[in-house]
N, C-alpha and C positions, 0 to 999 in steps of 0.2 A: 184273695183270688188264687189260683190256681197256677202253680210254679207253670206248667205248658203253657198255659195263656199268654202269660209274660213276657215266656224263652219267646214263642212266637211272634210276638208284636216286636220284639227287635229286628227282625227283617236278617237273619243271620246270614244266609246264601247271602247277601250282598254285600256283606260285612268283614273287614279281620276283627273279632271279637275275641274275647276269653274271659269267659264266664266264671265268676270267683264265687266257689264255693264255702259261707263263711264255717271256720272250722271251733269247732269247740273239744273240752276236753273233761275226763269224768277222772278221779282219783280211786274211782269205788269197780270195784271186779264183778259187780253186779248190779245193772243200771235199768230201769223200766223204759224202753227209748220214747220222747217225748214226740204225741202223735199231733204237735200242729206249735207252730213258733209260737204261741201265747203261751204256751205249756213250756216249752225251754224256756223262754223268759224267766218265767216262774221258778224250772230250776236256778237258774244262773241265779237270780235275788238270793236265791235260799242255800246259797253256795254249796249247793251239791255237783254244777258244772261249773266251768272255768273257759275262758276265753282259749283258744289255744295257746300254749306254751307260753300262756302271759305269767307264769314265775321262772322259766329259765330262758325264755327266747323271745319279749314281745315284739323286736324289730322285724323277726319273722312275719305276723301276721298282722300289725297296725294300723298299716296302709289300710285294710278292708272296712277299718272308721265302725268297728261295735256301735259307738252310738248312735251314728247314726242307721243303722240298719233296723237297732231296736225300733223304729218308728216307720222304716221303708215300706212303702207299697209298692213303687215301682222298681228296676232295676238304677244303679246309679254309677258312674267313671268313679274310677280312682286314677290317681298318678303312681307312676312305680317307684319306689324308696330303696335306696340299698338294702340288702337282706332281704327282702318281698319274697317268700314262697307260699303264697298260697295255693291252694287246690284247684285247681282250672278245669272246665269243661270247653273243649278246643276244638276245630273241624278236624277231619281225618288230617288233612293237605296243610299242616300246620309246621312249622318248625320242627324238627324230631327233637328230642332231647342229646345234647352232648356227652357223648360215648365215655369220653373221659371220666366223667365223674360216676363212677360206681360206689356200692358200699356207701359209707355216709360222706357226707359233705357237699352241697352245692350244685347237686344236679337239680332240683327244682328253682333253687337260684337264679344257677346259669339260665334255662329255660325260661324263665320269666322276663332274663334281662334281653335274651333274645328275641322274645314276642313283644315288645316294648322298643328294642331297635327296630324291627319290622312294623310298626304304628301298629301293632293290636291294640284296639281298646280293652282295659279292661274294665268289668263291671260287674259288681256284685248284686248275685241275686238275692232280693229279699226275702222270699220265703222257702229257703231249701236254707239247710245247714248239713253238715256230718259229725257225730261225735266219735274219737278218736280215744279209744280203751286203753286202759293201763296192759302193759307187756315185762315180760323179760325185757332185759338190752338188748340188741341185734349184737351178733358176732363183730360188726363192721364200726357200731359207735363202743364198740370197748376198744378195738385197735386204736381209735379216731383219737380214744380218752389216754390212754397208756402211751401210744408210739411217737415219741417225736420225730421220728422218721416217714411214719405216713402222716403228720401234718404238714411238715418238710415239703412231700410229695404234691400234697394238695394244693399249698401254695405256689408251688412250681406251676401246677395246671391252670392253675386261677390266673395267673400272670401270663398263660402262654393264651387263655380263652380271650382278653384282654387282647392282647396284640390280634388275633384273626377279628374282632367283634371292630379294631380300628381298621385292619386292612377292608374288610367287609363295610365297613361303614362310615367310614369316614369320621368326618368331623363330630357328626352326631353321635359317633361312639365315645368323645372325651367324658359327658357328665358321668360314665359308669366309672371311669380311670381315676375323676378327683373325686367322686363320691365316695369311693373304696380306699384312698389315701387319704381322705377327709381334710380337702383343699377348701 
């Protein structure tokens, strides 16, 4: 079926949704883009793609459940997991994302865990993906890699995002607190 059809049977306007787009990844600098999900399927078997960052970060994208998507026709919830940043399709009137975290580190994070304290559902669509191309490193993840000092920093903002996510939310903001200190 037709990702529009879909998007639309969810009733969005009446919704806090966000829409998870599942991401995949190619190691190759030259990829033919796969023009319908049976067809990435096909890649992924033939290990020419790769789930996202399922060799250096699968906590990142998990939640989004590969398998069962392989077989989705319609849209389907997830629950949100520590680490959770996937690709979201959001209304304008959404959470903005937390300023603090520039350069690399934690601003899809953060925002995730903030549309999750605000009850967005999420749910991934079944028939849209994005495939994400091999790069250079960004200026920002070699600092992230080399400087102990801007990890330093990061953790500092992590632990201060933390404290406004409990003043803002109360009680309901503990499961991000022991999830993150793995209580």
């Amino acid at each position: 079926s037709c990702p529009r059809n879909s998007i639309q049977q969810l009733e969005l306007p009446n919704r806090k949704a966000a829409l998870v787009v599942p991401a995949f990844e190619t190691l190759h600098y030259r990829l033919t883009f796969p023009k319908s999900k049976a067809e990435l399927l096909s890649m992924l078997d033939m290990g020419s793609l790769y789930t996202f960052r399922y060799h250096v970060w699968p906590k990142g994208h998990a939640p989004t459940d590969y398998a069962k998507w392989r077989t989705a026709t319609v849209p389907y919830r997830v629950e949100w997991q520590p680490d959770f940043e996937p690709y979201v399709v959001v209304r304008r009137d959404c959470p903005k994302y937390d300023q603090r975290f520039v350069g690399f580190g934690w601003n899809k994070v953060s925002h995730i865990m903030e549309l999750d304290a605000q009850e967005y559902e999420l749910l991934v669509l079944p028939n849209a993906f994005m495939i994400h191309m091999p790069h250079a490193p960004s200026f920002d993840i070699s600092k992230f890699r080399l400087s102990a000092g801007y990890r330093g920093c990061l953790q500092t903002l992590r632990e201060e995002f933390h404290q406004d996510l409990s003043r803002k939310y109360g009680a309901a903001a503990l499961k991000y607190l022991t999830a993150e200190r793995g209580l």
